[in-house]
Residue, then its C-alpha position, 0 to 999 in steps of 0.5 A: x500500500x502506498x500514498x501518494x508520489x511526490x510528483x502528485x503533490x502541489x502546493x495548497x493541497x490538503x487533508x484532514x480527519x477529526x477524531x473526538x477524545x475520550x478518557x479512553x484515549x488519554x489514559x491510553x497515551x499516558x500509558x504508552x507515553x508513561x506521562x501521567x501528569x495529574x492535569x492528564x489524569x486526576x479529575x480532582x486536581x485538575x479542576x484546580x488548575x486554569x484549565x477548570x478540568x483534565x486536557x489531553x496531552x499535546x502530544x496526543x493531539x499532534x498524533x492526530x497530524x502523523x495519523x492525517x500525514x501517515x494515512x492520507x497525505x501523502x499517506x504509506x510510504x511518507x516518512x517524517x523528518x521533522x515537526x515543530x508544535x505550538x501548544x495554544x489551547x487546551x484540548x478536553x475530553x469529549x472534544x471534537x480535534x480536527x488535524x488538518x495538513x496543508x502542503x506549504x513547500x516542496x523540495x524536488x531535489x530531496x523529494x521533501x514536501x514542507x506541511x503546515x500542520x494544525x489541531x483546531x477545536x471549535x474552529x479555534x487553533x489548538x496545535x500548530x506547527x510545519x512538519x518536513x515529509x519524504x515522499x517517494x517518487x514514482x518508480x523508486x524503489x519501496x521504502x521497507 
């Protein structure tokens, strides 16, 4: 299975899946994580805090933009480089993450496509960030 080639790519194209969270999904990622920072997992403490009630871990929402990155655009055999993320707002549990990716550069003599990257919650920004993304060409041989 593979995505997308890098001649099939253009500047401004984009992609996007929305995934609510549940409880389920951050003590998941605490688990694989093994952040369990008590504003993640402790009702109690966290209605102490400015966010009035536990939030997700940022990283939970920027896996949502690996997952848009991995499975659609460009999709299997897109290899990540790099992601920078900024953390804007918090997200809750039973809120609606949408990761949107848009093609913002590419780089044909690396076969590099440069992703504005973004987690929005109510239209609002809760992560952004650029990712850097090899992308196969066409008639390379496959990435194993």
């Amino acid at each position: 299975m593979l995505g997308l080639y890098f001649d099939e790519l253009s500047v401004g194209q984009s992609a996007e899946t929305t995934h609510v969270v549940g409880a389920a999904d951050i003590e998941a990622f605490a688990a694989i994580s093994g952040d369990f920072n008590p504003v993640h997992m402790d009702d109690a403490y966290a209605r102490t805090t400015t966010f009035g009630g536990r939030i997700a871990h940022g990283m939970l929402a920027a896996a949502y933009i690996s997952a848009v990155l991995g499975n659609q655009l460009p999709g299997p055999g897109a290899i990540y480089l790099s992601q920078s993320l900024r953390f804007r707002r918090p997200v809750k549990i039973g809120d609606p993450v949408t990761a949107r990716v848009t093609v913002k550069a590419l780089d044909l003599a690396k076969s590099h496509a440069t992703f504005e990257t973004a987690c929005l919650v109510g239209g609002k920004t809760a992560v952004d960030g650029e990712a850097l993304i090899m992308v196969p060409r066409r008639g390379a041989p496959p990435k194993s």
